[in-house]
C-alpha positions in Angstrom: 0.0 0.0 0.0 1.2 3.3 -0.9 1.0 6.5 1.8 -1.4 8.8 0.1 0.5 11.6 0.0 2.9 10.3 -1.9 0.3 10.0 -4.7 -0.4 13.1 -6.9 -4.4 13.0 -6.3 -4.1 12.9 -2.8 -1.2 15.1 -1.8 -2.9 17.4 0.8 -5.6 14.9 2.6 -5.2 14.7 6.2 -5.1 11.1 7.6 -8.6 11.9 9.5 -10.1 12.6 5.8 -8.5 9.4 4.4 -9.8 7.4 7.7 -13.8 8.8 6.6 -15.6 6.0 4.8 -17.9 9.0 3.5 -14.8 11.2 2.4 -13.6 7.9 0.7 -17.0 7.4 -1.0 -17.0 10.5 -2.2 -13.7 10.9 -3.9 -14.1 7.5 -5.3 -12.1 7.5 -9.0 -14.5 8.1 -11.9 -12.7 9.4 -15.0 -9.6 8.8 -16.5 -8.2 12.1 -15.8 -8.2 11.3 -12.2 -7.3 7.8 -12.7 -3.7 9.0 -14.4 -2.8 10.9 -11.3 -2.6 7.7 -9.5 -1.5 4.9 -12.0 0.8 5.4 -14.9 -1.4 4.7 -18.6 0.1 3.6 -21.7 -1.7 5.1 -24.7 -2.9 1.9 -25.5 -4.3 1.4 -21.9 -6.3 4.9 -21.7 -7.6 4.2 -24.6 -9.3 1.5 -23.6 -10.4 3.0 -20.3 -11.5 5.6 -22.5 -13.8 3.1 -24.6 -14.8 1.3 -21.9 -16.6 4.1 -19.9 -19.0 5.0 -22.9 -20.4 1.9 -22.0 -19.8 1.0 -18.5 -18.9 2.9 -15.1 -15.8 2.8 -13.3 -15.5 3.8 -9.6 -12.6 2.8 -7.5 -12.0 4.3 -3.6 -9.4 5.9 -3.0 -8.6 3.2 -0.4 -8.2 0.4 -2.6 -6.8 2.4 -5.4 -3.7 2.9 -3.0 -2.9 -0.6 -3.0 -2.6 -1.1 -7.3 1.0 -1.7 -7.8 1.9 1.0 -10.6 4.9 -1.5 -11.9 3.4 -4.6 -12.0 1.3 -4.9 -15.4 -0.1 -8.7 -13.5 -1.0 -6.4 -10.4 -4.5 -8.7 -9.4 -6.2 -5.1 -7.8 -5.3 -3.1 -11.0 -7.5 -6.0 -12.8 -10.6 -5.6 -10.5 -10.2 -2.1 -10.5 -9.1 -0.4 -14.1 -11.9 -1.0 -17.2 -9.9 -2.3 -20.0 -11.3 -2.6 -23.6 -11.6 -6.5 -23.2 -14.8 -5.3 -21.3 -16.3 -4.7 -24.8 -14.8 -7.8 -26.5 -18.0 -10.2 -26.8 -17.7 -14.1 -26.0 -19.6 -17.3 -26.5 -22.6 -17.3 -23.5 -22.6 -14.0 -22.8 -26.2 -13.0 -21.3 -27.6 -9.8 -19.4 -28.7 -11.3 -16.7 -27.4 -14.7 -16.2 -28.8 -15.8 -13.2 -31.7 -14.7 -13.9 -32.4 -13.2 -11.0 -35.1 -10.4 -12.4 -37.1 -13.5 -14.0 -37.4 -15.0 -9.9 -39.0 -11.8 -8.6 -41.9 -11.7 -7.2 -41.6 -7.6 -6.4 -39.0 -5.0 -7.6 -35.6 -5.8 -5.9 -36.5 -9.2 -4.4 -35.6 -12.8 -5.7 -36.8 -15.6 -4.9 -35.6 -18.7 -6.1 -34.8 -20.9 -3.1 -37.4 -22.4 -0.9 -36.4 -21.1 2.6 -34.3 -17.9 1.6 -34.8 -14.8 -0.4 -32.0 -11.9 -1.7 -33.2 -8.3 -1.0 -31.4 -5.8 -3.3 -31.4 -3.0 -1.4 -29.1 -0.5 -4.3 -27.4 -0.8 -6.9 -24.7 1.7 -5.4 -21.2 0.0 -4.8 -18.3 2.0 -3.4 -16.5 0.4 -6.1 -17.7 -1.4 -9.3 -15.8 -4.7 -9.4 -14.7 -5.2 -13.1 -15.7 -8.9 -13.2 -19.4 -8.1 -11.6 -22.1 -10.2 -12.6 -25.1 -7.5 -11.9 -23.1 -4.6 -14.1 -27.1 -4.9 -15.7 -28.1 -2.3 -12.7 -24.9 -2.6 -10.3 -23.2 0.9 -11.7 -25.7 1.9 -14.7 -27.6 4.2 -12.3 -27.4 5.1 -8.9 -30.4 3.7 -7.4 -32.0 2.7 -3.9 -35.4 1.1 -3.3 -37.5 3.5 -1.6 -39.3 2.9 1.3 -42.2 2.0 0.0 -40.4 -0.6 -2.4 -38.8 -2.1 0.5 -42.4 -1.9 2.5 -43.3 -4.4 -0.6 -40.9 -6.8 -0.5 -40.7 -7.1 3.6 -44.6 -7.8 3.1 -43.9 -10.5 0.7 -41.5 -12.3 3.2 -44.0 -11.4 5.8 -46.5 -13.7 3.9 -44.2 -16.2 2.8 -43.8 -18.2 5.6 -40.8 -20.6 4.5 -38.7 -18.1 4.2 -36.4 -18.3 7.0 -32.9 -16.7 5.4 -32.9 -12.9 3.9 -29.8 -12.3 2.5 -29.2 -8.4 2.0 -27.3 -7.4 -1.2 -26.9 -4.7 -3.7 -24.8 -3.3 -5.0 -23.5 -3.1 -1.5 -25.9 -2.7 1.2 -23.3 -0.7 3.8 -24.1 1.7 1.2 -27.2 2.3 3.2 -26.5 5.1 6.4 -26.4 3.0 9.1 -30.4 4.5 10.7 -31.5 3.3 7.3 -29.8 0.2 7.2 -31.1 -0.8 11.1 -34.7 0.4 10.2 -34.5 -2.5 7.4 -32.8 -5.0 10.1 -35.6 -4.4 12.7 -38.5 -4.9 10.3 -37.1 -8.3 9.0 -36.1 -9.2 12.5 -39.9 -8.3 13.6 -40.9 -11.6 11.2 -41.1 -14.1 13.4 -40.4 -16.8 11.0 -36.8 -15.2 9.9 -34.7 -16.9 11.8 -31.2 -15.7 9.5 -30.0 -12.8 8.2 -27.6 -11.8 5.7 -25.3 -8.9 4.6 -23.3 -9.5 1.3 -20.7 -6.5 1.4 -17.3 -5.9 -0.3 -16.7 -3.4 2.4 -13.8 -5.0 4.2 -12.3 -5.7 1.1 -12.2 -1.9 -0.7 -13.5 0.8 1.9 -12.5 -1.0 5.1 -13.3 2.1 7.2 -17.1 1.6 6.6 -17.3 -0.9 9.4 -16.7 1.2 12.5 -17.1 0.5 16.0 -20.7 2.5 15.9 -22.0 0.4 13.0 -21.3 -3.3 14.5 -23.0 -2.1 17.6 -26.2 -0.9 16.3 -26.6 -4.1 13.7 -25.4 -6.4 16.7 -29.2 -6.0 18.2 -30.2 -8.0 15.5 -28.1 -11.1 15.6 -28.0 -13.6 14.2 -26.5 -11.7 11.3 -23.8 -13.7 8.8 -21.4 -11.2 6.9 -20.7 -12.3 3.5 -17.4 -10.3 1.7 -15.3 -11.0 -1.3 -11.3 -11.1 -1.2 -10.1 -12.7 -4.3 -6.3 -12.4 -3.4 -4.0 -12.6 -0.3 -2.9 -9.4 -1.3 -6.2 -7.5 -0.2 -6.0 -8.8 3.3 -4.0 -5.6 4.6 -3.7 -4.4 7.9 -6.6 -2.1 7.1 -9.1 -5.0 6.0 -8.4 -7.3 9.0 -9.0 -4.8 11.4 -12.3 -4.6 10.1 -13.1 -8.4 10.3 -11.8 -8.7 13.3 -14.1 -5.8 14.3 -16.9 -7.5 12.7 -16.4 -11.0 14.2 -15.2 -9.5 17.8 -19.1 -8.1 17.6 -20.9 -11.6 17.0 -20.7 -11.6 13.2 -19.7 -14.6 11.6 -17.8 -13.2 8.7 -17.8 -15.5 5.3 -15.6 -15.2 2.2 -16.6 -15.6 -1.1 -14.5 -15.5 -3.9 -14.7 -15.9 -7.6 -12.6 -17.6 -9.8 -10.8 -14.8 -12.6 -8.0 -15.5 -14.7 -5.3 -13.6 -14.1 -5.7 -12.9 -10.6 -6.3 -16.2 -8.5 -6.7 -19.1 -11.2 -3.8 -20.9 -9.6 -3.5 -23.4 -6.9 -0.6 -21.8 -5.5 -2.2 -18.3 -5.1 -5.3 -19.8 -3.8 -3.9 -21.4 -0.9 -2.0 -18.7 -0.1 -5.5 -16.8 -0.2 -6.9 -19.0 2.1 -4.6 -19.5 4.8 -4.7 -15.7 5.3 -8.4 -15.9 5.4 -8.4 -18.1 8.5 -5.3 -16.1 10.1 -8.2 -13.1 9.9 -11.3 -15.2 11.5 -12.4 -14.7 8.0 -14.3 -18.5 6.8 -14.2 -19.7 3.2 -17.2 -20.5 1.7 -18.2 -20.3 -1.6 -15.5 -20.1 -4.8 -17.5 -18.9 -7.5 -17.0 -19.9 -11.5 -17.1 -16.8 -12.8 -20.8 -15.6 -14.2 -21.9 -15.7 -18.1 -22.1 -11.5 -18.0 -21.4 -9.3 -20.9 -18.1 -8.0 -20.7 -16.4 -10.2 -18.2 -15.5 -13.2 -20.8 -11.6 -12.5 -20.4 -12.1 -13.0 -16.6 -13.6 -17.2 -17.0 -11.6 -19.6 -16.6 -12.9 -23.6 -17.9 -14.8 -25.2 -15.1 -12.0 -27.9 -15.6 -9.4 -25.7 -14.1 -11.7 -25.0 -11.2 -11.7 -28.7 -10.2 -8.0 -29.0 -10.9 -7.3 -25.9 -8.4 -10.0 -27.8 -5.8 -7.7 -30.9 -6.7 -4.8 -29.0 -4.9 -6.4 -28.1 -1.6 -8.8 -31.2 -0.6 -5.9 -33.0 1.8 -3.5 -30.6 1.0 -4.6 -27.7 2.8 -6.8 -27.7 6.5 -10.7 -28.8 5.7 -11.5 -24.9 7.2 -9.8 -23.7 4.3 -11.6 -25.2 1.3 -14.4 -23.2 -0.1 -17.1 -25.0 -2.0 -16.7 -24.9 -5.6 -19.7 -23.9 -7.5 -21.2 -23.0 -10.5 -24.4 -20.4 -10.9 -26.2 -22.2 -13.8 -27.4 -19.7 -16.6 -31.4 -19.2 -16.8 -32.0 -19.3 -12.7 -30.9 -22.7 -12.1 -29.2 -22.2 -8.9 -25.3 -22.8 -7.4 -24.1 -26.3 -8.7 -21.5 -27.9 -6.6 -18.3 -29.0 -8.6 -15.4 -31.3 -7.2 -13.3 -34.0 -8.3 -14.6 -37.5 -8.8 -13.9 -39.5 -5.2 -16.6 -41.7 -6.0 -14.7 -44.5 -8.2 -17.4 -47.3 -8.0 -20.5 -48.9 -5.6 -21.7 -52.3 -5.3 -24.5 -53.5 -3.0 -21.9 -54.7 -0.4 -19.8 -51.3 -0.5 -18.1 -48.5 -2.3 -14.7 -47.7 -3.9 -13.6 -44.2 -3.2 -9.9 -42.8 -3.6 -8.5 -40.3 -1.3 -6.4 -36.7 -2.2 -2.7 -39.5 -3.0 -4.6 -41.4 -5.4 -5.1 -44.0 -3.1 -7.9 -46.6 -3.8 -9.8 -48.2 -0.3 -12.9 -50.6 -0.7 -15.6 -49.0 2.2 -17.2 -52.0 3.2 -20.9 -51.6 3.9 -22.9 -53.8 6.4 -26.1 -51.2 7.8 -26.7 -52.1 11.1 -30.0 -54.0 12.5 -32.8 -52.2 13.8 -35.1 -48.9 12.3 -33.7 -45.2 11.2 -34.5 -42.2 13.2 -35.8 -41.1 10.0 -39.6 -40.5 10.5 -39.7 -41.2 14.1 -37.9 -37.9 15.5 -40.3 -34.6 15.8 -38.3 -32.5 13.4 -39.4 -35.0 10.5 -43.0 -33.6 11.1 -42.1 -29.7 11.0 -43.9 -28.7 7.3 -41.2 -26.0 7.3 -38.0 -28.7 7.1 -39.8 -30.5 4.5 -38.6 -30.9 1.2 -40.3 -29.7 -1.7 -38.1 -29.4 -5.0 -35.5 -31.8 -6.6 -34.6 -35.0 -7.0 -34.5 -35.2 -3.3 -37.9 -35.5 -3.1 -37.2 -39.4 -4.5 -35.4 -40.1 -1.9 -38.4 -39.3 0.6 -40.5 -41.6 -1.8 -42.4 -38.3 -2.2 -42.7 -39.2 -5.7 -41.7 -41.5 -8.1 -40.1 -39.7 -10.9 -39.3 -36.1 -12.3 -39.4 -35.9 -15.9 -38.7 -32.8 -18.2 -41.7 -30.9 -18.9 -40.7 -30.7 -22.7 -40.1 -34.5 -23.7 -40.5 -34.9 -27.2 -42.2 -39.2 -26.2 -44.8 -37.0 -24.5 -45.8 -35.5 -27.6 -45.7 -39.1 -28.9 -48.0 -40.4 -26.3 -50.7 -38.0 -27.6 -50.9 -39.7 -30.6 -51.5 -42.9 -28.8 -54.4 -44.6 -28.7 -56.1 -48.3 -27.5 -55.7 -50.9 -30.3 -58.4 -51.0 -32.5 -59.4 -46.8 -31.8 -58.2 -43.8 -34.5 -55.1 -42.1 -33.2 -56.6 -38.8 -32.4 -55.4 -35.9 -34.5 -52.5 -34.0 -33.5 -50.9 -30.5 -34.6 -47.4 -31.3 -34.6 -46.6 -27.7 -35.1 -47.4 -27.7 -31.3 -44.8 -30.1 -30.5 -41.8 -27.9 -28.2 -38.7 -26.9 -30.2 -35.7 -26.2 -28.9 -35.9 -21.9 -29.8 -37.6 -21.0 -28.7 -39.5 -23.0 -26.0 -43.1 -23.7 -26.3 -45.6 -24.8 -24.2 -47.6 -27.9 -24.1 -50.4 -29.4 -23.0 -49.9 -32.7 -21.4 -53.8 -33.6 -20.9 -54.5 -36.2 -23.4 -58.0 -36.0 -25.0 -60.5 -38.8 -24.9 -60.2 -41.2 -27.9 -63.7 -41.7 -29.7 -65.3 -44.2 -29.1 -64.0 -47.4 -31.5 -66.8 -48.4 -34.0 -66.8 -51.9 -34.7 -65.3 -53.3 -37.7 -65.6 -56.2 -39.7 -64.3 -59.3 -39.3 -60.3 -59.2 -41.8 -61.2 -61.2 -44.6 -59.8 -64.8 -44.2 -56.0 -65.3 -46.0 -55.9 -67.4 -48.9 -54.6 -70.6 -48.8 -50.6 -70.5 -50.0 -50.3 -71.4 -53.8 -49.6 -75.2 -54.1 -46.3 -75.7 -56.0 -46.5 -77.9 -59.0 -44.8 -81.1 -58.8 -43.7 -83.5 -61.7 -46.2 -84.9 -63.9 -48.0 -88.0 -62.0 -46.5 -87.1 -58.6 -49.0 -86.8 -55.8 -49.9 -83.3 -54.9 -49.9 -81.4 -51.3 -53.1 -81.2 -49.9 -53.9 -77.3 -49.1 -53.1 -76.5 -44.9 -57.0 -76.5 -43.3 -57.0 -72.0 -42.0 -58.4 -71.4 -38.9 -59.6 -67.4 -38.8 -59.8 -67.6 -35.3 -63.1 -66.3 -33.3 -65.0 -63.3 -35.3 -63.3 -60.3 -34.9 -59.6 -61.4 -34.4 -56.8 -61.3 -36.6 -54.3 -63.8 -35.9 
């Protein structure tokens, strides 16, 4: 990190100014003007800053600006931070909103995909727009807050929706909120009686550390239990700054969680990820999630394959503590939710026991021999509570809920439609109604009554086979006696 006065921009700000979250937010780096004061450009390189800002924002705190190395072209903060033109570079599976997230929203700023938990975006209104962000849609095209009465709306929703027991608050950043705002919103969700978590996803510690003071953990600590979600991506933003801020956040009850996301050219290596994650337990700071990195426009040259990500898991399972390893998952395109990803330890299963291999590429045979006597499973009180029930997914087979889960779209279904009992007309089908694959249609899966079969007439009775002709005076075949069957059958 570099002393502020030694840099151009910030020459003649007192160290009470720089220590202000709100004097930080608000000479936040917006232009490229400012931006040259503080990091050396090629030609090349403000050029593409330049391009890049007609179509997205750039805003970078002083704070976190401070710790881009000016020398190092592979500095990992100058990638989050500084727009490049590969921002406007389109690549394959690029979408706008790739989680879909608007399509699960049952009021503005709400999502609600899982069963028990819903994501309140409070703003869109980051102290610094991450260059590899996934909701650059709203997060930095306009500065907007939900007003009250939007918020009103969607605490009434989770009000009414009584499996929601999680509300994970999100933005942009939410600690964007004052903090009177911010506990107004904390004691109406705590007021629900059937919200028993809440959540804060915040990139605070990581870019704007001084934004969790003292004041602020003790006014939010009324409301526990409250789980702090940030985002370091490399060892190198754990300074002295950012761990005094966990540590202010977990000495006040939080349980503070790291989530990071997997971009090339800043962490796509075992190496550096370890070295990540040690640091995160030496600062009280969990792993939890290591994000593939989203399908959004303009962050292509940040994805790595999903291959590497295993290979990188690969290096820490039994090679690093089991509190250090995140869980590797992908956020499937079109709303279908974080998919966990690993390497294969699974090698084979047979009624008697399984074959697994461990982190050396050694191979053990788990013999299996249940034990005598019934499971716990439907006998204990929690297996009546409608609320711990499971409702979606294939682990609904495994509580013999149901039997199977079939696509809605099956291409057979379509076929069985044009089934009907021997002997009945098919009824008529339009097979322009059939689903293609683009766009996807909708279709009916009732299948109409067949009319009733009229009767039909007995088949007419085969003739007899031709009888060869043998040589003159030989005696002839006699002709096989047919039996038709009874009336009606064809056999």
């Amino acid at each position: 990190m570099r002393v502020p006065n030694e840099i151009p921009l910030w020459k003649d700000v007192t160290l009470e100014e720089w220590s202000d979250w709100r004097w930080q937010a608000r000479h936040r780096i917006t232009d490229v003007e400012a931006l040259k004061q503080v990091v050396p450009l090629s030609p090349q390189e403000e050029d593409g800053v330049r391009a890049c800002l007609k179509r997205f924002r750039m805003a970078i705190t002083p704070y976190y600006a401070s710790l881009i190395d000016p020398e190092d072209p592979l500095c990992p903060i100058r990638a989050q931070a500084i727009p490049t033109s590969k921002e406007l570079q389109a690549t394959t599976g690029d979408m706008e909103d790739p989680l879909a997230e608007d399509l699960d929203a049952p009021v503005p700023g709400l999502t609600h995909r899982y069963p028990d938990r819903a994501l309140l975006i409070l703003t869109t209104i980051c102290s610094m727009y991450c260059r590899h962000c996934t909701r650059r849609r709203v997060v930095g095209a306009e500065d907007e807050q939900l007003d009250k009465a939007q918020i009103e709306a969607a605490i009434d929703y989770i009000a009414r929706t009584g499996e929601i027991r999680d509300v994970i608050l999100s933005g942009g950043d939410p600690l964007m909120f004052a903090d009177d705002k911010l506990e107004w919103v904390l004691s109406r969700l705590r007021a629900i009686p059937h919200v028993d978590i809440i959540r804060i996803g915040t990139r605070m510690p990581v870019v704007l550390p001084m934004r969790i003071t003292d004041e602020l953990c003790e006014r939010l600590r009324r409301y526990h239990p409250i789980f702090v979600n940030t985002h370091f991506n490399h060892a190198v933003e754990l300074t002295p700054e950012a761990r005094a801020a966990c540590a202010r956040l977990v000495d006040h009850g939080f349980p503070v969680q790291n989530q990071s996301v997997l971009l090339r050219g800043v962490n796509d290596c075992p190496h550096v990820m370890k070295q990540l994650l040690y640091e995160l337990l030496k600062a009280r700071v969990k792993p939890y999630y290591l994000f593939q990195c989203d399908l959004a426009k303009g962050i292509g040259h940040f994805r790595t394959p999903v291959s590497q990500g295993i290979g990188i898991m690969e290096a820490l399972r039994g090679h690093v503590s089991g509190l250090a390893i995140p869980t590797y998952v992908v956020d499937c395109p079109g709303g279908g939710g974080k998919v966990p990803v690993m390497p294969t330890y699974l090698i084979s299963a047979a009624p008697d026991g399984v074959v697994l291999r461990n982190f050396e590429g050694t191979y053990v045979n788990y013999h299996e021999h249940p034990a005598p006597g019934p499971s716990i499973c439907g006998q204990d009180p929690a297996c009546h509570d409608r609320r711990l029930a499971v409702k979606d997914g294939p682990a609904r087979l495994l509580d013999n809920q149901i039997l199977a889960i079939r696509p809605e779209k099956l291409r057979r279904r379509g076929r069985r439609l044009r089934t009907a009992p021997l002997g009945a007309p098919a009824p008529a089908i339009d097979l322009s109604a059939l689903p293609d694959e683009h766009p996807p249609r909708q279709l009916s899966l009732d299948v109409r009554p067949a009319p009733p079969a009229s009767p039909s007439p007995p088949p007419p009775a085969p003739r007899a086979p031709a009888v060869p002709e043998g040589p003159p005076g030989a005696p002839q075949p006699r002709p096989a006696a047919h039996d038709p069957g009874p009336p009606g059958s064809s056999r």
